[in-house]
Backbone as a ProteinNet text record, in pm:
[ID]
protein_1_A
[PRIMARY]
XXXXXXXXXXXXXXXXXXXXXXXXXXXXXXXXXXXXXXXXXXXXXXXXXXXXXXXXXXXXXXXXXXXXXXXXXXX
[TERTIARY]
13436.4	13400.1	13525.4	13502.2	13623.2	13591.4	13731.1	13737.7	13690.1	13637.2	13529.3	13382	13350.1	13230.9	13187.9	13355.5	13371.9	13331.6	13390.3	13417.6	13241	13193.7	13045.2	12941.6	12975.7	12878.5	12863	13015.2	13056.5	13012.3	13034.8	12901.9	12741.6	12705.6	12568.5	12510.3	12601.1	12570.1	12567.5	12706.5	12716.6	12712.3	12805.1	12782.1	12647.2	12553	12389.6	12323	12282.7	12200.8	12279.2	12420.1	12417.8	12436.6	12421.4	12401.7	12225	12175.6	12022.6	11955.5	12018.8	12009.5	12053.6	12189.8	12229.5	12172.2	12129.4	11992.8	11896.2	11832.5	11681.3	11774.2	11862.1	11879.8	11902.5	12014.5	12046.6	11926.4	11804.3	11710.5	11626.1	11601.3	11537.6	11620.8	11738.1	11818.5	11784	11763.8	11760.3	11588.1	11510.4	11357.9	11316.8	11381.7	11328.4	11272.1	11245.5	11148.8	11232.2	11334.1	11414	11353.2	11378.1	11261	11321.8	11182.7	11125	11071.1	10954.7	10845.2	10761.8	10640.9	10522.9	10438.1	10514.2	10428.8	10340.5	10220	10110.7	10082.4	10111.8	10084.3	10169.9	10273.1	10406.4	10409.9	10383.3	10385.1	10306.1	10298.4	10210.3	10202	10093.4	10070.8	10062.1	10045.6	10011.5	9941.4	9870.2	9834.5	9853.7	9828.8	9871.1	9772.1	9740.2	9603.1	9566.5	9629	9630.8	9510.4	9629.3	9518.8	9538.7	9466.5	9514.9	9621.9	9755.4	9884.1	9920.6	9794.4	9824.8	9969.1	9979.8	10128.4	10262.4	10296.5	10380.7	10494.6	10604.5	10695.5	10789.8	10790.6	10860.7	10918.8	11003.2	11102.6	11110.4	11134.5	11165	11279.9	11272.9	11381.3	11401.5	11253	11247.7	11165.7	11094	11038.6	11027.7	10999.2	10916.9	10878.9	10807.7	10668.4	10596.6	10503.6	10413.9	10307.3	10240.7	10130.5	9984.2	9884.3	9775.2	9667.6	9566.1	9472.3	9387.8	9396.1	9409.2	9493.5	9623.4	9766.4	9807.1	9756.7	9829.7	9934.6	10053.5	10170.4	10220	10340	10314.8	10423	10491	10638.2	10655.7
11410.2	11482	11552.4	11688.8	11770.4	11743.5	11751.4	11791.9	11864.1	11982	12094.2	12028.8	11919.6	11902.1	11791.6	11678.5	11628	11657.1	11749.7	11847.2	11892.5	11948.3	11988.8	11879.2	11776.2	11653.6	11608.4	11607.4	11550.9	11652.4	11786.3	11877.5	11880.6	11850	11852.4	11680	11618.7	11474	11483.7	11558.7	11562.6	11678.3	11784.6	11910.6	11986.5	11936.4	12011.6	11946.4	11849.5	11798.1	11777.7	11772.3	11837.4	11920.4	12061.6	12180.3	12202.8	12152.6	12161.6	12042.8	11945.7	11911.9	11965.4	12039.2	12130.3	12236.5	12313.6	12420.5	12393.9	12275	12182.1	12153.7	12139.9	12079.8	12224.6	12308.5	12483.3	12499.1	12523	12620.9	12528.8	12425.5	12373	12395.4	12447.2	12453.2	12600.7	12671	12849.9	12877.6	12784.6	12844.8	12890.5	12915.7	12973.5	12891.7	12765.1	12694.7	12630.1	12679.4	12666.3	12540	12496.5	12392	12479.7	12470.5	12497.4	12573.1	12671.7	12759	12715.6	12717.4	12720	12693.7	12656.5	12634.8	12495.2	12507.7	12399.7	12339.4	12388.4	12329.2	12210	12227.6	12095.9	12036.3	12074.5	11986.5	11885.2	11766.8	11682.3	11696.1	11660.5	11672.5	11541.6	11575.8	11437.1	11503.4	11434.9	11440.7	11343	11449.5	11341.5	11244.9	11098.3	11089.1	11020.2	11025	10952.2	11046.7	11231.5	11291.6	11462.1	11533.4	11637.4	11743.7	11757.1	11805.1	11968.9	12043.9	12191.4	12254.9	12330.9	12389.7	12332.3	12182.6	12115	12143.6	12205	12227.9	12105.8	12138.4	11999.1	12038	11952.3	11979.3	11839.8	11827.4	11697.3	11793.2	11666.4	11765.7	11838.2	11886.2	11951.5	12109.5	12103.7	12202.2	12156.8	12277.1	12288.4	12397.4	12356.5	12446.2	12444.6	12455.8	12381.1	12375.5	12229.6	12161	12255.1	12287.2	12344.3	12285	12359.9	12321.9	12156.5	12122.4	11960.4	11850.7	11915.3	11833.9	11825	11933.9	11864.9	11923	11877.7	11910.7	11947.1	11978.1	11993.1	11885.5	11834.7	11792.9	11736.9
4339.9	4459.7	4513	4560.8	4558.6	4759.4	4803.5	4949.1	5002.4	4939.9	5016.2	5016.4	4913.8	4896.8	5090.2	5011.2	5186.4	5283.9	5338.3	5468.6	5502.1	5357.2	5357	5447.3	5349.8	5401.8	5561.9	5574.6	5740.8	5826.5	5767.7	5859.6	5879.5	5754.5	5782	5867.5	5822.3	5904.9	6031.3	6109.2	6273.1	6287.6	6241.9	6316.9	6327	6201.9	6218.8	6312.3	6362	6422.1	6569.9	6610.9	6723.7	6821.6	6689.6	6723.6	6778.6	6682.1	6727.9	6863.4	6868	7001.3	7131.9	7070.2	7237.1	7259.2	7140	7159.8	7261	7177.5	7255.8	7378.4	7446.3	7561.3	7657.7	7607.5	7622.8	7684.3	7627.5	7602.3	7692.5	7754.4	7866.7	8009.6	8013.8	8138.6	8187.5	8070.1	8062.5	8069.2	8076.2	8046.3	8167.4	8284.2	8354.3	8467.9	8482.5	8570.7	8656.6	8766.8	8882.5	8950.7	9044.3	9181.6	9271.4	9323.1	9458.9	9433.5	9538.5	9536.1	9523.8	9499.4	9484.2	9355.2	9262.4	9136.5	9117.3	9181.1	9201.6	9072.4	8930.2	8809.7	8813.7	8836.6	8789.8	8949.2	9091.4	9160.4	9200.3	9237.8	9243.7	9474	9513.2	9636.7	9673.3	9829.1	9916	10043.5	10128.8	10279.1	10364.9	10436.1	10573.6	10615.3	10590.3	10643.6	10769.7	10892.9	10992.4	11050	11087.6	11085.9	11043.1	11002.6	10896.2	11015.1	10948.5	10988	10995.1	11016.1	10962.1	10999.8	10920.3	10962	10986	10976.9	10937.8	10840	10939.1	10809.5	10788.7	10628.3	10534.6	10431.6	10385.4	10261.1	10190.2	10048	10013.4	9888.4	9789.4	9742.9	9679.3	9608.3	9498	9570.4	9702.2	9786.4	9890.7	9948.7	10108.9	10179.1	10279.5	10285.9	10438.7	10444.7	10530.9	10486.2	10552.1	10544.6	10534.4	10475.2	10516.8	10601.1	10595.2	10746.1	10728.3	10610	10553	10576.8	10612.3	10580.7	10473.2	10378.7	10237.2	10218.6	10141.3	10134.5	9960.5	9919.5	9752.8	9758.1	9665.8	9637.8	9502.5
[MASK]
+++++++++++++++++++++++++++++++++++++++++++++++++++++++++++++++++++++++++++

């Protein structure tokens, strides 16, 4: 086994795989999907239920907003 063959191996062992993990990690920081605003798909809600809170402004830490004519809130 020649030293270039070496050098070969010890790359594909560590340097390939965590190049393609910092991609996969890269490429989730860069996709675009910030917190906060309004995106009702990925937020989960709550209400108020003592008694419904309209217009309640709130923040937690990922948004905030105010309450609608329900009390419901996003976060």
């Amino acid at each position: 086994m020649t030293r270039h063959h070496g050098v070969t191996r010890v790359l594909r062992r560590t340097a390939l795989p965590l190049l393609g993990l910092s991609s996969v990690m890269l490429s989730g920081c860069l996709s675009g999907g910030g917190g906060g605003g309004d995106d009702s798909e990925s937020a989960s809600s709550g209400v108020f239920i003592d008694a419904p809170v309209a217009g309640l402004q709130y923040a937690t830490d990922s948004r905030s907003g105010e309450t609608d004519s329900a009390g419901t809130f996003q976060y």
